[in-house]
PDB file of N, CA, C and O in Angstrom:
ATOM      1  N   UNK A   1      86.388  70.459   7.813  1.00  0.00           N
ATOM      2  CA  UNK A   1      86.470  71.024   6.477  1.00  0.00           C
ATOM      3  C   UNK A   1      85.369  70.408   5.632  1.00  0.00           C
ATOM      4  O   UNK A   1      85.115  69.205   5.573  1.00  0.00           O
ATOM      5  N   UNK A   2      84.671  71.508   4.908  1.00  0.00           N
ATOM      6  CA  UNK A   2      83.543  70.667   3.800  1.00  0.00           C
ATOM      7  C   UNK A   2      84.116  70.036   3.130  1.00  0.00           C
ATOM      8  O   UNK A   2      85.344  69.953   3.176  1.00  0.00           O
ATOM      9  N   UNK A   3      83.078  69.160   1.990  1.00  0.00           N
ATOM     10  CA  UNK A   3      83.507  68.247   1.180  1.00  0.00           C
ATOM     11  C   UNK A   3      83.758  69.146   0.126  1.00  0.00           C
ATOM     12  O   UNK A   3      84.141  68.417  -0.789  1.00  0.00           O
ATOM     13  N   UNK A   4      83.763  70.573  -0.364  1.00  0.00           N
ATOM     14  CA  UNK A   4      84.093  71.178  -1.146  1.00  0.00           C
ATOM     15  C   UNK A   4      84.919  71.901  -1.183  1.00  0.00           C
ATOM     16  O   UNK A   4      85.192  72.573  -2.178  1.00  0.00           O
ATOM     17  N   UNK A   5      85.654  71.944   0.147  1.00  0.00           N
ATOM     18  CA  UNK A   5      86.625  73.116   0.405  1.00  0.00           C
ATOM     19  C   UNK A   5      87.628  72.034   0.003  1.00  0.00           C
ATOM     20  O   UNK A   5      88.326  72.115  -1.008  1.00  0.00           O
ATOM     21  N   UNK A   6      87.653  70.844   1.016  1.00  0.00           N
ATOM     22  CA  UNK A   6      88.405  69.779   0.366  1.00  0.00           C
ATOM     23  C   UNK A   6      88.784  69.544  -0.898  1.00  0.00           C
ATOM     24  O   UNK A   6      90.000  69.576  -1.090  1.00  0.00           O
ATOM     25  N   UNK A   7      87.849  69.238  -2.136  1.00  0.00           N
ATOM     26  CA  UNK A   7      88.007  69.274  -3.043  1.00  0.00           C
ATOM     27  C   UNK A   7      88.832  70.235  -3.719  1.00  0.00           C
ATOM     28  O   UNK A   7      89.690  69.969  -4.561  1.00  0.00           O
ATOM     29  N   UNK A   8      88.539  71.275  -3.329  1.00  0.00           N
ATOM     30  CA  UNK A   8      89.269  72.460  -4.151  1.00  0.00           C
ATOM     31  C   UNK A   8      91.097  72.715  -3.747  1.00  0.00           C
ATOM     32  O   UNK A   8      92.019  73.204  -4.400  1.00  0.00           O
ATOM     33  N   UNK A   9      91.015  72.121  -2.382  1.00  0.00           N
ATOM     34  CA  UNK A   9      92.743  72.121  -2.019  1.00  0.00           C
ATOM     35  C   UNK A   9      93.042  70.646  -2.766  1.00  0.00           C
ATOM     36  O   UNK A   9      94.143  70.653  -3.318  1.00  0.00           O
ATOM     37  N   UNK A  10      92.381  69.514  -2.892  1.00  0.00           N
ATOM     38  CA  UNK A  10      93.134  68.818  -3.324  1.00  0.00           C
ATOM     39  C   UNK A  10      93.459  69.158  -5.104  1.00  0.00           C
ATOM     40  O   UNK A  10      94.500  68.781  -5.642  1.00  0.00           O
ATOM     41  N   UNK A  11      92.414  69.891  -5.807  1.00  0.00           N
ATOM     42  CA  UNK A  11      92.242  69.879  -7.121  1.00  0.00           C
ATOM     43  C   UNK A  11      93.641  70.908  -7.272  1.00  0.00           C
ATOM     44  O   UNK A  11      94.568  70.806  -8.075  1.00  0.00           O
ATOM     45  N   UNK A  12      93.451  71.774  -6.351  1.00  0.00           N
ATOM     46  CA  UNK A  12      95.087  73.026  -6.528  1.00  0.00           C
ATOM     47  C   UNK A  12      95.981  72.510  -6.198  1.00  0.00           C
ATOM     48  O   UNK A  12      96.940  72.942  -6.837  1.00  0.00           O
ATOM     49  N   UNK A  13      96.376  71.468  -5.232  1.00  0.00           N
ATOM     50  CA  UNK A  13      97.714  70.847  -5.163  1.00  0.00           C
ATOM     51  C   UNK A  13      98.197  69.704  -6.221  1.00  0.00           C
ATOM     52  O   UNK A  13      99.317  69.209  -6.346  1.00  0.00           O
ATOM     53  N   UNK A  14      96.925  69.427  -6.985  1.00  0.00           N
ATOM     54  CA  UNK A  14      97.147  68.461  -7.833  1.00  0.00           C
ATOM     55  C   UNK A  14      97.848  69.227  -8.972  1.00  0.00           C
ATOM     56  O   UNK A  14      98.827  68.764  -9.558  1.00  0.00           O
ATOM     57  N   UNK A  15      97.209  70.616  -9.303  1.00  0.00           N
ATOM     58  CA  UNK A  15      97.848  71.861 -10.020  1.00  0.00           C
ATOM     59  C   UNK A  15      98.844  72.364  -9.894  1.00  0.00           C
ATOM     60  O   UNK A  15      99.393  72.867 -10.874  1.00  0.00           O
ATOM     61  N   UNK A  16      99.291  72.392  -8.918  1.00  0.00           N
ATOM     62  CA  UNK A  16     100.559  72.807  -8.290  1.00  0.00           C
ATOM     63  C   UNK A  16     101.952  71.791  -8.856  1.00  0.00           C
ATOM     64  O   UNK A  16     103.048  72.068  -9.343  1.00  0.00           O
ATOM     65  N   UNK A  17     101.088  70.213  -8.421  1.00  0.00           N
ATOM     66  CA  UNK A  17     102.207  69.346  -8.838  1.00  0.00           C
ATOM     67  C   UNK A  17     102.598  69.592 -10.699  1.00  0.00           C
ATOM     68  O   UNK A  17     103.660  69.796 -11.287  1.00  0.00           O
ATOM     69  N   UNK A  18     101.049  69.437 -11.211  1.00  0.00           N
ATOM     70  CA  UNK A  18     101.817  68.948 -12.573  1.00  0.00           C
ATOM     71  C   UNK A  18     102.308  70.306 -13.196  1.00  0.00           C
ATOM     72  O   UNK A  18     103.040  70.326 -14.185  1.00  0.00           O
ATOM     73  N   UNK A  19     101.903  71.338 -12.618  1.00  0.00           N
ATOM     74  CA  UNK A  19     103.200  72.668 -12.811  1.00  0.00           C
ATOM     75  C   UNK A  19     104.082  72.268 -12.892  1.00  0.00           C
ATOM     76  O   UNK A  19     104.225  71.673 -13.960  1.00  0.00           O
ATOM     77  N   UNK A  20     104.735  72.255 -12.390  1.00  0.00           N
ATOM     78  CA  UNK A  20     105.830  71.832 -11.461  1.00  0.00           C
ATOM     79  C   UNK A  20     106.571  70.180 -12.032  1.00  0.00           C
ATOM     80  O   UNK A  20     107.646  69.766 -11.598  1.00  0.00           O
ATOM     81  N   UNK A  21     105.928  69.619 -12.807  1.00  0.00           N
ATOM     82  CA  UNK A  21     106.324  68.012 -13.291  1.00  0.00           C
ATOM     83  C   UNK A  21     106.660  68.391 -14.912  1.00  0.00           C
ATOM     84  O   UNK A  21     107.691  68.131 -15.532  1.00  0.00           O
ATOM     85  N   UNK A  22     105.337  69.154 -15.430  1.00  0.00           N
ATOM     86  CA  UNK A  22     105.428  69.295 -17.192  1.00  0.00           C
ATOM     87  C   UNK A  22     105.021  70.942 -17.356  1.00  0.00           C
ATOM     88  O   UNK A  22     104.371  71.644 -16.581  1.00  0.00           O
ATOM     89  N   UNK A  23     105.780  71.364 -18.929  1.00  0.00           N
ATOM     90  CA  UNK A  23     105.718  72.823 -19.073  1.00  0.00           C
ATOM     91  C   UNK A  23     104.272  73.195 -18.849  1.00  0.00           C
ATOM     92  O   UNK A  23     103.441  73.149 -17.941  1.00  0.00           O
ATOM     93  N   UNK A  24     104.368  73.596 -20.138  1.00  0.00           N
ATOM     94  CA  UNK A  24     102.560  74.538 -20.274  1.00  0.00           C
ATOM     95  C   UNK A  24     101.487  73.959 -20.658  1.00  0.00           C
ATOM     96  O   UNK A  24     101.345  73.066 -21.493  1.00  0.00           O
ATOM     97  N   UNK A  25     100.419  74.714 -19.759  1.00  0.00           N
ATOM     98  CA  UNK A  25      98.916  74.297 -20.112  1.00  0.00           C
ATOM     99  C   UNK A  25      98.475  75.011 -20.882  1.00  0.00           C
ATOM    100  O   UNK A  25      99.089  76.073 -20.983  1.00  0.00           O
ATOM    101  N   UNK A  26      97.415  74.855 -21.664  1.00  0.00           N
ATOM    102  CA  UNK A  26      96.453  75.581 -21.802  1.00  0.00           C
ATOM    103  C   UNK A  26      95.222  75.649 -20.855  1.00  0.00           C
ATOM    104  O   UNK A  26      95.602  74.820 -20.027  1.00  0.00           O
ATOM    105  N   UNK A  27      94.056  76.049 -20.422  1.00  0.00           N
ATOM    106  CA  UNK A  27      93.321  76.199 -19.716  1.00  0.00           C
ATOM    107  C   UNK A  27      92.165  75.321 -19.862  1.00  0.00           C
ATOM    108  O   UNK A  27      91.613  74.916 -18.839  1.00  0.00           O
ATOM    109  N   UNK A  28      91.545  74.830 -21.510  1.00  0.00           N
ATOM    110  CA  UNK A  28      91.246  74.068 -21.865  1.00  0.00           C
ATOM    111  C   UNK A  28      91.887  72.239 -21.295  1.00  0.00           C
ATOM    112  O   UNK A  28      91.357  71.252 -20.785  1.00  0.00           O
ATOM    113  N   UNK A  29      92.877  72.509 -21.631  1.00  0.00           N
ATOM    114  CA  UNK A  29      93.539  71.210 -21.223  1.00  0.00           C
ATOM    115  C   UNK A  29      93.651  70.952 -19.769  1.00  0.00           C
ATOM    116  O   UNK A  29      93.955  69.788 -19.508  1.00  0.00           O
ATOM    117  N   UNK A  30      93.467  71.816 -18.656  1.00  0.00           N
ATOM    118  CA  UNK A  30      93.636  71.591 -17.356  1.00  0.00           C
ATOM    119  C   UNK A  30      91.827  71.281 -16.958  1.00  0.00           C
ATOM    120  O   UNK A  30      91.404  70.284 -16.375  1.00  0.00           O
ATOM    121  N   UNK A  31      91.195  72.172 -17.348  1.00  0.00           N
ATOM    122  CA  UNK A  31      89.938  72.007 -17.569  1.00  0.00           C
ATOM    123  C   UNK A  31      89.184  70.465 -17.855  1.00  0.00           C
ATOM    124  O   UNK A  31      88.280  69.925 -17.218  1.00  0.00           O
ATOM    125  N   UNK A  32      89.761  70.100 -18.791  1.00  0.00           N
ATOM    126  CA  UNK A  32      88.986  68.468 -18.804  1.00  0.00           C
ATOM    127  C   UNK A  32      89.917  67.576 -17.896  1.00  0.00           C
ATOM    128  O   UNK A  32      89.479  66.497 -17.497  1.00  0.00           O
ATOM    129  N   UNK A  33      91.443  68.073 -17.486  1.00  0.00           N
ATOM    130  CA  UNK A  33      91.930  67.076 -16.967  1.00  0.00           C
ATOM    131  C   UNK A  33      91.325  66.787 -15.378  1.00  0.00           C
ATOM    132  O   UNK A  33      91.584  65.772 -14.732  1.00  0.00           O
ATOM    133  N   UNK A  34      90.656  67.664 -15.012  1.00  0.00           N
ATOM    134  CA  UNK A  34      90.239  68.091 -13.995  1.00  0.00           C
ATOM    135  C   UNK A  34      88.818  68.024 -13.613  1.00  0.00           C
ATOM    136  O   UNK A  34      88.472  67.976 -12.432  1.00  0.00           O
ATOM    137  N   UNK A  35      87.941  68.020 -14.660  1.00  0.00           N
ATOM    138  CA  UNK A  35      86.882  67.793 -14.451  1.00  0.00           C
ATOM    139  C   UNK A  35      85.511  68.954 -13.636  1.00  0.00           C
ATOM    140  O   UNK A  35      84.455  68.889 -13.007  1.00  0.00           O
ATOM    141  N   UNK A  36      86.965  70.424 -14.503  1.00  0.00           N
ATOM    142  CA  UNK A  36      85.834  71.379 -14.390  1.00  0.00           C
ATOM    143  C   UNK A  36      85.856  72.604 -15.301  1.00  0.00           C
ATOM    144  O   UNK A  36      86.724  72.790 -16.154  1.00  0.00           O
ATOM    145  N   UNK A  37      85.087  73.221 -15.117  1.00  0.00           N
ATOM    146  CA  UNK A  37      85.278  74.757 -15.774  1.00  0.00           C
ATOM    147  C   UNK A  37      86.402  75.247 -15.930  1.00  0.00           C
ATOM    148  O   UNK A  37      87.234  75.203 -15.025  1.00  0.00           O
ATOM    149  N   UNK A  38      86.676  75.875 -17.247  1.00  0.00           N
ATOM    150  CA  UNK A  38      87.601  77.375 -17.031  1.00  0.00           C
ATOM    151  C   UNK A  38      87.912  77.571 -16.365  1.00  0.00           C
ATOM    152  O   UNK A  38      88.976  77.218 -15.857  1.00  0.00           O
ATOM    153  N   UNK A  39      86.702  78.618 -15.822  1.00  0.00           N
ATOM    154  CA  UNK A  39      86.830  79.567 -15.033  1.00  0.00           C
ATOM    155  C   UNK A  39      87.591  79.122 -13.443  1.00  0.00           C
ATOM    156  O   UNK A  39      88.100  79.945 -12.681  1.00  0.00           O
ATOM    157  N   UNK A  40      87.513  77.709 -13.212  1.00  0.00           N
ATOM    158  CA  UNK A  40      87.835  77.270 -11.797  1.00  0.00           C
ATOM    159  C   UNK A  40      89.159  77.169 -12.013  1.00  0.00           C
ATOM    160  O   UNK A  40      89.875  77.880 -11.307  1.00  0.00           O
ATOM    161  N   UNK A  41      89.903  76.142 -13.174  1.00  0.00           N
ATOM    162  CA  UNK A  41      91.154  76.031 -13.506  1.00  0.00           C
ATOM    163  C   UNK A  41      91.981  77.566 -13.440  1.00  0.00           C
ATOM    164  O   UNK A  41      93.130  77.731 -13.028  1.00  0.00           O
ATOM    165  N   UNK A  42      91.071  78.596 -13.956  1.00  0.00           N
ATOM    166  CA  UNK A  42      91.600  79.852 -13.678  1.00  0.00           C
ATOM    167  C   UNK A  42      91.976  80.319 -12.256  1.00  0.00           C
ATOM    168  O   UNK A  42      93.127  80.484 -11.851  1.00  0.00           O
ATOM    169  N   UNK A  43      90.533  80.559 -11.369  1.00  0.00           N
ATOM    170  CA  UNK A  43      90.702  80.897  -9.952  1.00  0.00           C
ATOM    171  C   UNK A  43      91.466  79.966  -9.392  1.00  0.00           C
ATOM    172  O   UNK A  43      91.337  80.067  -8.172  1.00  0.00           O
ATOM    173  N   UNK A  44      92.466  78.794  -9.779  1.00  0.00           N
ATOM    174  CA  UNK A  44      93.216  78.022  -9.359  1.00  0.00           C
ATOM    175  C   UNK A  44      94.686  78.710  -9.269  1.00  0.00           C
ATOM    176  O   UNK A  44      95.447  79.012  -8.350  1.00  0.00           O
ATOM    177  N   UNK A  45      94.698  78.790 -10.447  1.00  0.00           N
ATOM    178  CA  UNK A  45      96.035  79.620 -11.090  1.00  0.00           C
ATOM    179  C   UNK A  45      95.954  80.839 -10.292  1.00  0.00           C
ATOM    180  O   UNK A  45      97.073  80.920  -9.787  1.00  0.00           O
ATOM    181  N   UNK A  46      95.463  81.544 -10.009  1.00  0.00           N
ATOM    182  CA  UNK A  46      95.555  83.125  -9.538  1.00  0.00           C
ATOM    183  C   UNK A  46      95.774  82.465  -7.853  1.00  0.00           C
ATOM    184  O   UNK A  46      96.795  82.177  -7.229  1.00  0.00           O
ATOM    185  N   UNK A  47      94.810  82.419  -7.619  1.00  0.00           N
ATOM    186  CA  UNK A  47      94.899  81.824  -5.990  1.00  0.00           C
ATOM    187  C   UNK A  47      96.338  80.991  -5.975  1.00  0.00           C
ATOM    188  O   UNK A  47      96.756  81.413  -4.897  1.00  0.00           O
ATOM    189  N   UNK A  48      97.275  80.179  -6.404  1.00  0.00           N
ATOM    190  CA  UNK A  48      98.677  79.691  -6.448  1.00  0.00           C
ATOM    191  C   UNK A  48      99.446  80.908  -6.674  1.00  0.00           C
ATOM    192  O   UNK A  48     100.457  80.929  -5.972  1.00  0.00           O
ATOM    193  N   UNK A  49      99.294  81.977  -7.459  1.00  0.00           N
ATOM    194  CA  UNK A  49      99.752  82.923  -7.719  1.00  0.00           C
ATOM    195  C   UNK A  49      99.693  84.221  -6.214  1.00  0.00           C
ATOM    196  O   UNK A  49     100.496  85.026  -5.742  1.00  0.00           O
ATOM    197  N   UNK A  50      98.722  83.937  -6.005  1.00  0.00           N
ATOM    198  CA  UNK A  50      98.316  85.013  -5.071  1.00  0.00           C
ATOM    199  C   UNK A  50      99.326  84.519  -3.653  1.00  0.00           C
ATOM    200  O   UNK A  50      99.787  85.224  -2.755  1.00  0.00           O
ATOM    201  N   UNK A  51      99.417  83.336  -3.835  1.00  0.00           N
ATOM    202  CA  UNK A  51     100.013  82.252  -2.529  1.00  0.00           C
ATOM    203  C   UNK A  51     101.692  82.593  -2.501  1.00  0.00           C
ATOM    204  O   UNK A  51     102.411  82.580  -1.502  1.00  0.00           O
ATOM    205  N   UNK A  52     101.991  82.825  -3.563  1.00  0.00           N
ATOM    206  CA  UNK A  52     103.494  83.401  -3.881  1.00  0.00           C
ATOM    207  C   UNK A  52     104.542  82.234  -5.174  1.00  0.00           C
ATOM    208  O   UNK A  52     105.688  82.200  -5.623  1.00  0.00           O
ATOM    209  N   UNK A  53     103.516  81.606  -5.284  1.00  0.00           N
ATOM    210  CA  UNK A  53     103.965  80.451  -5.978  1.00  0.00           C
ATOM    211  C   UNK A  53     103.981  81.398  -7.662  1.00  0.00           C
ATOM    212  O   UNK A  53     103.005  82.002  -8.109  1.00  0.00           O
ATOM    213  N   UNK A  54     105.321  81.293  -8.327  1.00  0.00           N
ATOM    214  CA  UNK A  54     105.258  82.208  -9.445  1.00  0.00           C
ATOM    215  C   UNK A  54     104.988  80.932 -10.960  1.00  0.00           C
ATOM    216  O   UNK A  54     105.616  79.960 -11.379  1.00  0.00           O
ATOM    217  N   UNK A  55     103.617  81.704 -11.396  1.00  0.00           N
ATOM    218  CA  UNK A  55     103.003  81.346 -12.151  1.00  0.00           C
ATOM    219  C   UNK A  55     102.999  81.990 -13.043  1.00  0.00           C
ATOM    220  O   UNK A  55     102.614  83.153 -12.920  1.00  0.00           O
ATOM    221  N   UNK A  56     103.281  81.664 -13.873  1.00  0.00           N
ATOM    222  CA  UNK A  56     102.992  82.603 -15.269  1.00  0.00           C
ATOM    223  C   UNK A  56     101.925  81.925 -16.860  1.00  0.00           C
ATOM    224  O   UNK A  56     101.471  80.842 -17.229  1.00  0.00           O
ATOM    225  N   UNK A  57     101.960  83.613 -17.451  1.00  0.00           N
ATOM    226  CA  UNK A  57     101.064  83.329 -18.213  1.00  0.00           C
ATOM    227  C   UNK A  57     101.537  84.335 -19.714  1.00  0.00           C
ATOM    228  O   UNK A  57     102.079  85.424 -19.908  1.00  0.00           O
ATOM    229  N   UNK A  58     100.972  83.242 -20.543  1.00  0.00           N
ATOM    230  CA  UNK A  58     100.962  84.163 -22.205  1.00  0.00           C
ATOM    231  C   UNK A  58     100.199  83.833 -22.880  1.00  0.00           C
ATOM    232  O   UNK A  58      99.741  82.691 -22.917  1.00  0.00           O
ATOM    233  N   UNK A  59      99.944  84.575 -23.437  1.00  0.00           N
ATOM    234  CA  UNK A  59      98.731  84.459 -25.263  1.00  0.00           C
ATOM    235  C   UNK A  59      99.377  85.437 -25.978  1.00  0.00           C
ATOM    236  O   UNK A  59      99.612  86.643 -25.900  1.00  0.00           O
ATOM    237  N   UNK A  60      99.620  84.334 -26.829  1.00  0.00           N
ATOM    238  CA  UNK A  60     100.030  85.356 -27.934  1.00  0.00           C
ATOM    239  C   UNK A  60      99.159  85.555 -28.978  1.00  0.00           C
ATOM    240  O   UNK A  60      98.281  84.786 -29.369  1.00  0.00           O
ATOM    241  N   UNK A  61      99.557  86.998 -29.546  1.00  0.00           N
ATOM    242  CA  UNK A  61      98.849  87.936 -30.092  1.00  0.00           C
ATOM    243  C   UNK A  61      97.434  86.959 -31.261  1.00  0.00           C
ATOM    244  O   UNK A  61      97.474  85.905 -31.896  1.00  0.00           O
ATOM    245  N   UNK A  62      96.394  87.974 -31.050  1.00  0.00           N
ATOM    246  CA  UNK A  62      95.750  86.860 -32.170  1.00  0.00           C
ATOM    247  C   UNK A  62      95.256  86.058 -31.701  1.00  0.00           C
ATOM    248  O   UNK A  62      94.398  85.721 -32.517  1.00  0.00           O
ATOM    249  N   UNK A  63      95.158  85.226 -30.567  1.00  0.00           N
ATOM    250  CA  UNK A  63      94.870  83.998 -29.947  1.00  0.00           C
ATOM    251  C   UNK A  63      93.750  83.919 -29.026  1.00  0.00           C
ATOM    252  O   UNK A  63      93.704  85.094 -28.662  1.00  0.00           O
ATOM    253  N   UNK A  64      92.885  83.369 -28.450  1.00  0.00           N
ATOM    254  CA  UNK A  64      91.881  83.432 -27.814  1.00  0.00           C
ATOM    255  C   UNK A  64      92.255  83.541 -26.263  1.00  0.00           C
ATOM    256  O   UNK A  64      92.586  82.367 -26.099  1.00  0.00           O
ATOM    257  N   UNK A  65      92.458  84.224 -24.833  1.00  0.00           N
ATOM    258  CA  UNK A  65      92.671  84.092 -24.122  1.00  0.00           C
ATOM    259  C   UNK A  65      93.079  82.662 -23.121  1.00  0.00           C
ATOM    260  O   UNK A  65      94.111  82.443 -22.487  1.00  0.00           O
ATOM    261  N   UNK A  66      92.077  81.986 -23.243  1.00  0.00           N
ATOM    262  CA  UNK A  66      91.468  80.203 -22.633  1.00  0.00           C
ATOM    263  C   UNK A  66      92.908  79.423 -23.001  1.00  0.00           C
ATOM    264  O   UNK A  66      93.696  78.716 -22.373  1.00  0.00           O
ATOM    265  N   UNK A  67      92.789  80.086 -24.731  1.00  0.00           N
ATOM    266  CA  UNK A  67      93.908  79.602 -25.616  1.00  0.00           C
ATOM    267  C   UNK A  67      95.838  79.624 -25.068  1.00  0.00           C
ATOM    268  O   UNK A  67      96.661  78.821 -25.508  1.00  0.00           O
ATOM    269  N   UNK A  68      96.094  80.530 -24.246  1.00  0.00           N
ATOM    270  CA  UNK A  68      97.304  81.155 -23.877  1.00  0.00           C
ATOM    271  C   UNK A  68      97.721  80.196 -23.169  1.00  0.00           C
ATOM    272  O   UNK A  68      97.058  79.212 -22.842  1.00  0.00           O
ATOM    273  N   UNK A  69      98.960  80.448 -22.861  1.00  0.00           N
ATOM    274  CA  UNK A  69      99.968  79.021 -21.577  1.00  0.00           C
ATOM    275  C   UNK A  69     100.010  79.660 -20.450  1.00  0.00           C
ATOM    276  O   UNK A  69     100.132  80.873 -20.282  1.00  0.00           O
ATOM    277  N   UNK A  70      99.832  78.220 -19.103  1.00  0.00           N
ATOM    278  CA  UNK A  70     100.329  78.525 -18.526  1.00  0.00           C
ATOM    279  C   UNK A  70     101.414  77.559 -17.851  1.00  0.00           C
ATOM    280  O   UNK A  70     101.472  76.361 -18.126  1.00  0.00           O
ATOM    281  N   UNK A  71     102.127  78.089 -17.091  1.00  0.00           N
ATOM    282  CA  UNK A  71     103.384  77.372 -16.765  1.00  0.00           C
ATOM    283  C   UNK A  71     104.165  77.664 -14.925  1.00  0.00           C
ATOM    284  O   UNK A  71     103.924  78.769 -14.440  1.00  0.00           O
ATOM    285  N   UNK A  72     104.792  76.934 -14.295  1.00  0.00           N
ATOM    286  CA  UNK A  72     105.369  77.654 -13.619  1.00  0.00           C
ATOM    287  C   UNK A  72     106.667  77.814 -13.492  1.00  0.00           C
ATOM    288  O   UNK A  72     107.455  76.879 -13.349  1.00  0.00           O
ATOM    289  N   UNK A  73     107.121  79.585 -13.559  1.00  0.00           N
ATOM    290  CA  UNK A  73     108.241  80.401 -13.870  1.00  0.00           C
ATOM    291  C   UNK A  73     109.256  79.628 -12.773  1.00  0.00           C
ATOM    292  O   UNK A  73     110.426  79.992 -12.652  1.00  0.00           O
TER     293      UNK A  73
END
């Protein structure tokens, strides 16, 4: 396994846990806890989602997307 594929299962199981430990993120907040982009904290969430693991998500109205929670249901 690369050193990046690696990385990315350990960074999603680390995601997985604190789901799973404390409510909601924001995307921002998983983002620095993590030590990457958005956009990765995102393809994290979907890919756990895609896995069957039920993840959920909201923004409420008015709010910046990035901005919205997520949590697992």
């Amino acid at each position: 396994m690369s050193r990046g594929r690696n990385a990315t299962l350990t960074r999603t199981l680390a995601l997985l846990y604190l789901l799973e430990q404390r409510g909601r993120w924001t995307l921002p907040d998983l983002s620095r806890r993590f030590g990457v982009c958005v956009r990765t904290v995102r393809r994290d969430l979907y890919a756990l989602g895609d896995a069957g693991y039920p993840i959920a998500h909201e923004v409420p109205h008015g709010i910046k997307r990035d901005r919205g929670r997520w949590w697992m249901a």
